[in-house]
N, C-alpha and C positions, 0 to 999 in steps of 0.2 A: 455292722462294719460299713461306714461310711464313707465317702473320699474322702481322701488325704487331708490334713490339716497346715493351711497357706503358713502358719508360723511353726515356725522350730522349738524344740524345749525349752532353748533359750531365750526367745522371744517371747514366750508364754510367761517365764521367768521374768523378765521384764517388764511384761505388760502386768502383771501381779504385783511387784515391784511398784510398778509408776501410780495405781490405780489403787495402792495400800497409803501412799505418801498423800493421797489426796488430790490426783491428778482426774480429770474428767474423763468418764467413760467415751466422750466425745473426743474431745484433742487425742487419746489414747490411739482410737481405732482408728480416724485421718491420720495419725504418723506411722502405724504399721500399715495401713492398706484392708482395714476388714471389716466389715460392719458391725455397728455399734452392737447389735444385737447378740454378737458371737461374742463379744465379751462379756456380755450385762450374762449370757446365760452360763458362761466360764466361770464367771466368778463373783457372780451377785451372793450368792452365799457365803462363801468363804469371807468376802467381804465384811457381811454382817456380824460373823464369825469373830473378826479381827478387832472391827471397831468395839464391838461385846468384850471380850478380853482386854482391848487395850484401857478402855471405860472404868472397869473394874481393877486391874493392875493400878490403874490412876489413883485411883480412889484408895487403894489398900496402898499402897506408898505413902499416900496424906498422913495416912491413919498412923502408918511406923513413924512419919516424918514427928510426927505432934507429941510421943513418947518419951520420954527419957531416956538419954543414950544407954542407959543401965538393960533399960526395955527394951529396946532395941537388941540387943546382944542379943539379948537371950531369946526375944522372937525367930530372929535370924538364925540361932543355933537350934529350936526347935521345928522351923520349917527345913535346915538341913537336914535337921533327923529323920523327919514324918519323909522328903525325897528321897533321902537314905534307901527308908522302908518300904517306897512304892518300888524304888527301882531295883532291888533286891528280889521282892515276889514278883515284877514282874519278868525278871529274868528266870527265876525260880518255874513261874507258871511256864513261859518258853522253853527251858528245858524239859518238861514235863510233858510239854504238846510233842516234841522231840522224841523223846522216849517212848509216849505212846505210840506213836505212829511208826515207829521203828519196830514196837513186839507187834502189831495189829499186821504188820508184810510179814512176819514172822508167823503168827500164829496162820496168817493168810497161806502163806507158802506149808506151812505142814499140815493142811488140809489139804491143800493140794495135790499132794506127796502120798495121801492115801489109797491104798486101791479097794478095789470093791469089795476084797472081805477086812475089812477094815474092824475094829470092835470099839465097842464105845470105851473102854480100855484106852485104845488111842484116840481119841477128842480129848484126853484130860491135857495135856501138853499145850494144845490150841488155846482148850479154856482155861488154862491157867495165866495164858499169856494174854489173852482178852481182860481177864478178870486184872491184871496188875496192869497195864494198860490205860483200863478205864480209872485207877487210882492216880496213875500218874497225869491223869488229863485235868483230873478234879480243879487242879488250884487255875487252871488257866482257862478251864468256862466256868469256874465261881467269880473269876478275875473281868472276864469278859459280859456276864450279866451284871455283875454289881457295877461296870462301867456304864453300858447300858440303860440300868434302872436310873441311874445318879445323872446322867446327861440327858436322857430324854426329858425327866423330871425337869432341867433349867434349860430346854430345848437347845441344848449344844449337841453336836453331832458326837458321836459314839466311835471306838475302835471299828465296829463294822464296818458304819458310815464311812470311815475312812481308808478302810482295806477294803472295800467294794466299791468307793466311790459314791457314797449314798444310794445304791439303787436298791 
């Protein structure tokens, strides 16, 4: 926990903004008031992150651009499909992480609920809600390593990376 951050969300927003368009790490930090270096370590990364993406987006346009509009279509409607598919399981896996975590304070709470003569009789309820739990988790850390393995692999940051902030 550091002191305070001289810029607002939206300045930060901004400065991302200006320093994405191709504006100098320099001229950036003289018009907010901050030194260069708090931005270079903001968003040196993201940066490379964008330029990477936009590079490739470029290039994979050319590529639709050069096809036959017939080719075209049907690229277009099978990259809708395959986003279709991601955004479906990944919705799928989020309900999933949802559900688990919902029987896991469940089964947490009727362990709790136990008193000392308890019988292994009663753990079946708990384990059984740990055991459906753990199925309902599957598709969203199957979802989460095969992100994982696939972006480290082209050194692009990861779901973690990005709900942790890379640390």
């Amino acid at each position: 926990m550091g002191r305070p951050s001289k810029l607002s969300d939206r300045e930060w927003a901004e400065a991302g903004r200006r320093l994405s368009s191709g504006e100098s790490y320099s001229k950036v930090a003289k018009d907010m008031k901050v030194a260069k270096s708090t931005l270079v370590g903001r968003f040196s990364d993201r940066l490379e992150t964008i330029k990477d993406v936009a590079s490739r987006l470029s290039t994979a346009e050319a590529d639709l651009d050069a096809l036959p509009i017939s080719d075209q279509v049907s690229v277009r409607t099978l990259a809708d499909y395959q986003k279709g598919i991601t955004h479906h399981a990944a919705r799928a896996a989020a309900k999933g992480m949802e559900t688990a975590n919902l029987l896991q304070s469940r089964a947490l709470a009727s362990v709790q609920a136990l008193d000392q003569d308890a019988t292994v009789d009663d753990l079946r309820l708990p384990d059984a809600l740990l055991t459906v739990a753990g199925k309902a988790s599957a598709l969203g850390t199957q979802m989460m390593a095969a992100n994982r393995d696939a972006n480290k692999d082209q050194g692009r940051p990861t779901l973690e990376d990005l709900i942790t902030g890379g640390k």
